[in-house]
Backbone as JSON Lines, residues from 0, in Angstrom:
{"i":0,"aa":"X","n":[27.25,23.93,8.82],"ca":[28.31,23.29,8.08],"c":[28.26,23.78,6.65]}
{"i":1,"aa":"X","n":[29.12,24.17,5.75],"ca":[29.3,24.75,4.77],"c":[29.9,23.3,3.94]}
{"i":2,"aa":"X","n":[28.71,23.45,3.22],"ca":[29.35,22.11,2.08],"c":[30.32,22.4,1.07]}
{"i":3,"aa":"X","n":[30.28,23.89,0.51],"ca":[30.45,24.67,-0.86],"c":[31.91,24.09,-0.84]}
{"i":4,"aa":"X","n":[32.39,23.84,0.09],"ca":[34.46,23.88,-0.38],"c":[34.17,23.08,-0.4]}
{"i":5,"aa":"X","n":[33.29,21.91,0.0],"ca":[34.19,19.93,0.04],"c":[34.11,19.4,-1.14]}
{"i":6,"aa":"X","n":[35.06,18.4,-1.54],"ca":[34.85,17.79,-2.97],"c":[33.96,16.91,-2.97]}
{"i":7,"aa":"X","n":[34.07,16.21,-4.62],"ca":[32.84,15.3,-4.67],"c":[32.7,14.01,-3.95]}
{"i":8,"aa":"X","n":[34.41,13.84,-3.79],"ca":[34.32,12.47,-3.07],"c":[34.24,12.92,-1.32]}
{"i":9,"aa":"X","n":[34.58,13.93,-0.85],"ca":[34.59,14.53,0.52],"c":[32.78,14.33,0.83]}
{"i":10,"aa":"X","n":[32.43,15.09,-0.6],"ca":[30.66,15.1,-0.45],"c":[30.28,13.46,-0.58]}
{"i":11,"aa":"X","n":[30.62,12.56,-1.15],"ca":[29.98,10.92,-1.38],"c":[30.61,10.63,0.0]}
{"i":12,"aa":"X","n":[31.7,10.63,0.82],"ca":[32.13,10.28,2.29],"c":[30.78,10.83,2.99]}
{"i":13,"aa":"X","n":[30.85,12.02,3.1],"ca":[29.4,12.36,4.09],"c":[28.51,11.65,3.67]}
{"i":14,"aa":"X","n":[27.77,11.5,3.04],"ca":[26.2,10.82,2.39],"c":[26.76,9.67,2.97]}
{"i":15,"aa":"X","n":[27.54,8.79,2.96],"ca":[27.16,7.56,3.12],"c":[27.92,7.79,4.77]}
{"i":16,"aa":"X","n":[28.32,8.74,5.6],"ca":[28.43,8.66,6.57],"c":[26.82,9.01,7.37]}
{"i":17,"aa":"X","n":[26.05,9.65,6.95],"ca":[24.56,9.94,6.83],"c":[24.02,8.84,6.76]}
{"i":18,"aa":"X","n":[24.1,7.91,6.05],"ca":[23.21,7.1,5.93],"c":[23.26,6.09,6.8]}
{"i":19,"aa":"X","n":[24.36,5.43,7.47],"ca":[24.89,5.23,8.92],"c":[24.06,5.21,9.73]}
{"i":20,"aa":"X","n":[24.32,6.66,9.91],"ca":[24.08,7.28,11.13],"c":[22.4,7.13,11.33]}
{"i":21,"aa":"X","n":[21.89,7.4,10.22],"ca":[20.89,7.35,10.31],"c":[19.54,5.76,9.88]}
{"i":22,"aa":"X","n":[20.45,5.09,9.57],"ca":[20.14,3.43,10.04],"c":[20.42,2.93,11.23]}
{"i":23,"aa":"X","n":[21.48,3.66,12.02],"ca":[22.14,3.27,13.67],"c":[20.5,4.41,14.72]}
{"i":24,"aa":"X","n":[20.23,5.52,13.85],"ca":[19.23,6.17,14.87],"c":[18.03,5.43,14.64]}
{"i":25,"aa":"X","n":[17.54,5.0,13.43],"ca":[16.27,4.4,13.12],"c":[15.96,3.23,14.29]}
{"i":26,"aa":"X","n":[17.07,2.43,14.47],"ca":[17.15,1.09,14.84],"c":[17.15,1.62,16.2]}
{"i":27,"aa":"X","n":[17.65,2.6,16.81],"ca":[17.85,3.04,18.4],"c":[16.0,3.55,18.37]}
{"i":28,"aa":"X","n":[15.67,3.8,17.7],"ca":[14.4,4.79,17.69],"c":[13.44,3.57,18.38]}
{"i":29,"aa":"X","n":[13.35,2.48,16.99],"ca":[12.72,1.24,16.82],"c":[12.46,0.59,18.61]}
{"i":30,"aa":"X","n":[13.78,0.79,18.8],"ca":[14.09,-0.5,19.48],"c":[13.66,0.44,20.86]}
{"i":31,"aa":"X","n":[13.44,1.72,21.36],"ca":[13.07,2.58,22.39],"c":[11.68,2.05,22.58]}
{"i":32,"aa":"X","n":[10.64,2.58,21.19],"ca":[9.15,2.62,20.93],"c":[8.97,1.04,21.6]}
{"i":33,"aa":"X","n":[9.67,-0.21,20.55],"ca":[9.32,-1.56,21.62],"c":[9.68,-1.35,23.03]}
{"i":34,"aa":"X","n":[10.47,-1.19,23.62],"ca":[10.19,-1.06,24.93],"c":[9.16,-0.52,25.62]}
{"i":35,"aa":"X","n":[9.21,0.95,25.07],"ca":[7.86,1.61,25.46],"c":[6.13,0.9,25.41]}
{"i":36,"aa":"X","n":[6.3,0.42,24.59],"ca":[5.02,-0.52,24.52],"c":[5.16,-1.86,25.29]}
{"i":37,"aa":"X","n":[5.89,-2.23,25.26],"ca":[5.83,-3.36,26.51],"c":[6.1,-3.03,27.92]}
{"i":38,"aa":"X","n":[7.01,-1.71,27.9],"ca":[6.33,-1.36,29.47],"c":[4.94,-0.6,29.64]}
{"i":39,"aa":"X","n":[4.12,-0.09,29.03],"ca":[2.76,0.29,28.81],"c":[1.95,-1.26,29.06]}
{"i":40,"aa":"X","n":[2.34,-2.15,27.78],"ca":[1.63,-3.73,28.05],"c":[1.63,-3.85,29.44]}
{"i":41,"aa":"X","n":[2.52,-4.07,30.14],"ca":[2.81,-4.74,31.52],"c":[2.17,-3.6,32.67]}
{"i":42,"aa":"X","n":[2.34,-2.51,32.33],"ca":[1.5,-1.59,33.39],"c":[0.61,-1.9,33.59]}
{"i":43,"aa":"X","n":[-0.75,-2.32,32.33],"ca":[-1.75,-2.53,32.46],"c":[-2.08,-4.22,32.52]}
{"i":44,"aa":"X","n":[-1.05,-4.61,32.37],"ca":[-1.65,-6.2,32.77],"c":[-2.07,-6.91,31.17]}
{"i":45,"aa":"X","n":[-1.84,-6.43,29.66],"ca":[-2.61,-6.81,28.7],"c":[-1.26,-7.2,27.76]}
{"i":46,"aa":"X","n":[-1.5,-8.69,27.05],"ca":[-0.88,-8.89,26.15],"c":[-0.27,-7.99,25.3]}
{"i":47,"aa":"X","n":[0.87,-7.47,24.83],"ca":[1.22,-6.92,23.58],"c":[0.23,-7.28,22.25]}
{"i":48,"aa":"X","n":[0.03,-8.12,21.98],"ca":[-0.96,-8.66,20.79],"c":[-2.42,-7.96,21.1]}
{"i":49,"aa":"X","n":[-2.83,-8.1,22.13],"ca":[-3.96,-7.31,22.67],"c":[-3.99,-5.9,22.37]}
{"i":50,"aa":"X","n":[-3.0,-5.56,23.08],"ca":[-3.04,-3.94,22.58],"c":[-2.87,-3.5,21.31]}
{"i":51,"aa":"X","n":[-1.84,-3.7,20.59],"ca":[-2.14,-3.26,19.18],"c":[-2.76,-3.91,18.01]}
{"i":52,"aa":"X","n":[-3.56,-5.3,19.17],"ca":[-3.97,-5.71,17.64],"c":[-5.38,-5.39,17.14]}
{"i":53,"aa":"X","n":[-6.03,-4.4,17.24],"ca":[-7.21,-3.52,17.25],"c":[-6.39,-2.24,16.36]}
{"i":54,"aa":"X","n":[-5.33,-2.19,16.74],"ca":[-4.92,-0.88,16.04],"c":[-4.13,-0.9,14.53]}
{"i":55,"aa":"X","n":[-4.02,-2.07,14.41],"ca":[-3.54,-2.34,13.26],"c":[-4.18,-3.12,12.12]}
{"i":56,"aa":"X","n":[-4.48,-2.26,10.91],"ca":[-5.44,-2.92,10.07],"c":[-4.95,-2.93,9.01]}
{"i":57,"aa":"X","n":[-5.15,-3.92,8.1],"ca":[-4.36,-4.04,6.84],"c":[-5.34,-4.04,5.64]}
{"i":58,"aa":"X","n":[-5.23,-3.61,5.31],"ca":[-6.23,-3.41,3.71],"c":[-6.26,-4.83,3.07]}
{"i":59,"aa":"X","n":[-7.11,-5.21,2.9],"ca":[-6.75,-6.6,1.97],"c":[-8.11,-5.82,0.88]}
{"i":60,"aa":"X","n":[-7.42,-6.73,-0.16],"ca":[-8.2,-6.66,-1.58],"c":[-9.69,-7.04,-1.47]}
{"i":61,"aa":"X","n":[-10.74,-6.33,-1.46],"ca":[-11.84,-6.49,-1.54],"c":[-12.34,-6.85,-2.6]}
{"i":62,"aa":"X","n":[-13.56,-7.36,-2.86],"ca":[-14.49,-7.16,-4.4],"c":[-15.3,-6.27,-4.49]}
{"i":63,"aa":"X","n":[-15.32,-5.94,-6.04],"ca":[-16.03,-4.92,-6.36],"c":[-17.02,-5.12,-7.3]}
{"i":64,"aa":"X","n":[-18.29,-4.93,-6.57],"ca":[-19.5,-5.87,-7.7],"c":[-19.45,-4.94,-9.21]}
{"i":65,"aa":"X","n":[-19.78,-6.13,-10.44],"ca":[-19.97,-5.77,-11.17],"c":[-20.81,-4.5,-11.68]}
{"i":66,"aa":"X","n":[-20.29,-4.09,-12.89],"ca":[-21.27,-3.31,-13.33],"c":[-21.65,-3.54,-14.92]}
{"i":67,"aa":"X","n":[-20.89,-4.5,-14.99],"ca":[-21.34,-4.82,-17.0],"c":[-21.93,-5.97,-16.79]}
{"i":68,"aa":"X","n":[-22.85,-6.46,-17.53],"ca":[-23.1,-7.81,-17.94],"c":[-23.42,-8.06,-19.38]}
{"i":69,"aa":"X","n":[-22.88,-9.25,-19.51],"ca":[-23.18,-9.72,-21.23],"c":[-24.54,-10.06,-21.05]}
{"i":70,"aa":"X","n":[-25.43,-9.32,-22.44],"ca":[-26.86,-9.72,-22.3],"c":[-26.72,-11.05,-22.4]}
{"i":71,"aa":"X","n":[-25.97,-11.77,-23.66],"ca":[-26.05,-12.99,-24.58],"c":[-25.68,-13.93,-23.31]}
{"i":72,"aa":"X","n":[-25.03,-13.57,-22.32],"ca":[-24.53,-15.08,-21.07],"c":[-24.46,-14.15,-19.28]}
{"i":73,"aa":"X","n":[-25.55,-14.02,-18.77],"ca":[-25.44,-13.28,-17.82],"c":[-24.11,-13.87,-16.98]}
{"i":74,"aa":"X","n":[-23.36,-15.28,-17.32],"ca":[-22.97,-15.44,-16.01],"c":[-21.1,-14.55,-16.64]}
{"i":75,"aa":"X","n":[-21.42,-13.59,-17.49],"ca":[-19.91,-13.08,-17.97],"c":[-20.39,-11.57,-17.42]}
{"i":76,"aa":"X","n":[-19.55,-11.38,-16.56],"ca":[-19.61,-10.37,-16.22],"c":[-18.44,-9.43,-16.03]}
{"i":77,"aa":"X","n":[-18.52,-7.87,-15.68],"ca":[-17.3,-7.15,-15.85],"c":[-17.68,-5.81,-14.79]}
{"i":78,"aa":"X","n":[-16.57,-5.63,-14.02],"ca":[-16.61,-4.66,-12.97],"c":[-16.39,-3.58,-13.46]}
{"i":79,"aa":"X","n":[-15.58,-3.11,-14.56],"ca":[-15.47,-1.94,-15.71],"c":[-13.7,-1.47,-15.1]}
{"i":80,"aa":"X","n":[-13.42,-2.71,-14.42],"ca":[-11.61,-2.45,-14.2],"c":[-10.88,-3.09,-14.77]}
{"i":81,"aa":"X","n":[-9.46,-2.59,-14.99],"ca":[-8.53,-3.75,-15.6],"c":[-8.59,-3.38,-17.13]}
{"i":82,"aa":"X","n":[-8.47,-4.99,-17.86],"ca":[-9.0,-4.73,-19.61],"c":[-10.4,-5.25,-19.68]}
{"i":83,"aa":"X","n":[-10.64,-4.71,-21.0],"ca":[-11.81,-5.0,-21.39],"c":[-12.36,-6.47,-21.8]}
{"i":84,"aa":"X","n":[-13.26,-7.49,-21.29],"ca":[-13.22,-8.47,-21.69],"c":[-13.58,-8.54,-23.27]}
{"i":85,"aa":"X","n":[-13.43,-9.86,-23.79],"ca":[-13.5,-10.0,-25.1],"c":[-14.8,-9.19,-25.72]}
{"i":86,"aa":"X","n":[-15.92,-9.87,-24.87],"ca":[-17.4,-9.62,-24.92],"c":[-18.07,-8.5,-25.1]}
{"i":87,"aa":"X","n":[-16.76,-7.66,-24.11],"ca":[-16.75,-5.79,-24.51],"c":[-16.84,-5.28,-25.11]}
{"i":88,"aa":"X","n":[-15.41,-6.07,-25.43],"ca":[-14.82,-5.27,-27.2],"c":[-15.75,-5.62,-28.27]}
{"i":89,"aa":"X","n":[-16.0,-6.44,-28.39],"ca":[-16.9,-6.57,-29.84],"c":[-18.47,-6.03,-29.3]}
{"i":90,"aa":"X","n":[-18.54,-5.83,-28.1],"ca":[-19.84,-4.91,-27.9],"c":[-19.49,-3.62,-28.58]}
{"i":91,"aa":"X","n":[-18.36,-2.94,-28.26],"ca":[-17.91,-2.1,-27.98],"c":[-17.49,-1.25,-29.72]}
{"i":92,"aa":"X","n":[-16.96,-2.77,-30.25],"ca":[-16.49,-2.43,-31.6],"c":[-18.11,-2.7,-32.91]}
{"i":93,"aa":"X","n":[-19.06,-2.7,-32.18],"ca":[-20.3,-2.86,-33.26],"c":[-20.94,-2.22,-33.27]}
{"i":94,"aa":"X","n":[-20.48,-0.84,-32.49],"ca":[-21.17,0.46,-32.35],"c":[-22.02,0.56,-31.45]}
{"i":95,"aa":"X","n":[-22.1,0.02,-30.23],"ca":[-23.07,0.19,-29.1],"c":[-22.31,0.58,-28.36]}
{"i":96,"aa":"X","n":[-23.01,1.43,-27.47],"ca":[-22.42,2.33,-25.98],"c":[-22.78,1.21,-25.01]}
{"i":97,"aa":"X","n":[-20.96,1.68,-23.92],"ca":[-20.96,1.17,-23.76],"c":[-22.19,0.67,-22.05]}
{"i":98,"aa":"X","n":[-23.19,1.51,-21.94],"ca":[-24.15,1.56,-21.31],"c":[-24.74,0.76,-21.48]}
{"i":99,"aa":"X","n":[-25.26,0.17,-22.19],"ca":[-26.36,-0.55,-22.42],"c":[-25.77,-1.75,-22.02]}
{"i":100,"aa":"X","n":[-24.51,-2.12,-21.44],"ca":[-24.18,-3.18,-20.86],"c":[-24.32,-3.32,-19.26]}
{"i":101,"aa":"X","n":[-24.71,-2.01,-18.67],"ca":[-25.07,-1.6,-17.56],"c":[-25.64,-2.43,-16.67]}
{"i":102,"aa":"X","n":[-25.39,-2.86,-15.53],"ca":[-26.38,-3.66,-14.56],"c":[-27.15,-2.86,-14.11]}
């Protein structure tokens, strides 16, 4: 297909005839794959939830142990992410590296 002759609005008609088309294939795609997996489920006799739910893992937010501690109050502590706590900064601003806050 040769775009070069169509105008701008000939060219904005296609794009959003594209985009259609291709929300009408997504959803045909979608809706194939579920079948396919529930006739797979039922072949073998196993819940849908069963089968993919081993295969699907979601990241959740972990912790990340510290690595600073305030000498002056061990229970202030700092993982070295984010901002700097207060405790930092004036470590930080009295001329000490910032190592020596090191766990």
């Amino acid at each position: 297909m040769d775009l070069t002759n169509l105008s701008s609005a000939q060219l904005r008609d296609l794009q959003k005839q594209l985009e259609r088309e291709l929300k009408k294939r997504e959803s045909e795609d979608l809706a194939k794959a579920r079948e396919q997996i529930l006739a797979i489920a039922q072949s073998v006799g196993v819940p849908v939830k069963d089968l993919i739910g081993n295969a699907v893992r979601v990241k959740t937010g972990g912790t990340v142990a510290a690595r600073y501690r305030n000498p002056a109050d061990a229970s202030q502590q700092w993982t070295g992410r984010g901002r700097q706590p207060k405790w930092v900064k004036e470590w930080v601003e009295s001329g000490k590296a910032l190592d020596g806050l090191r766990i």
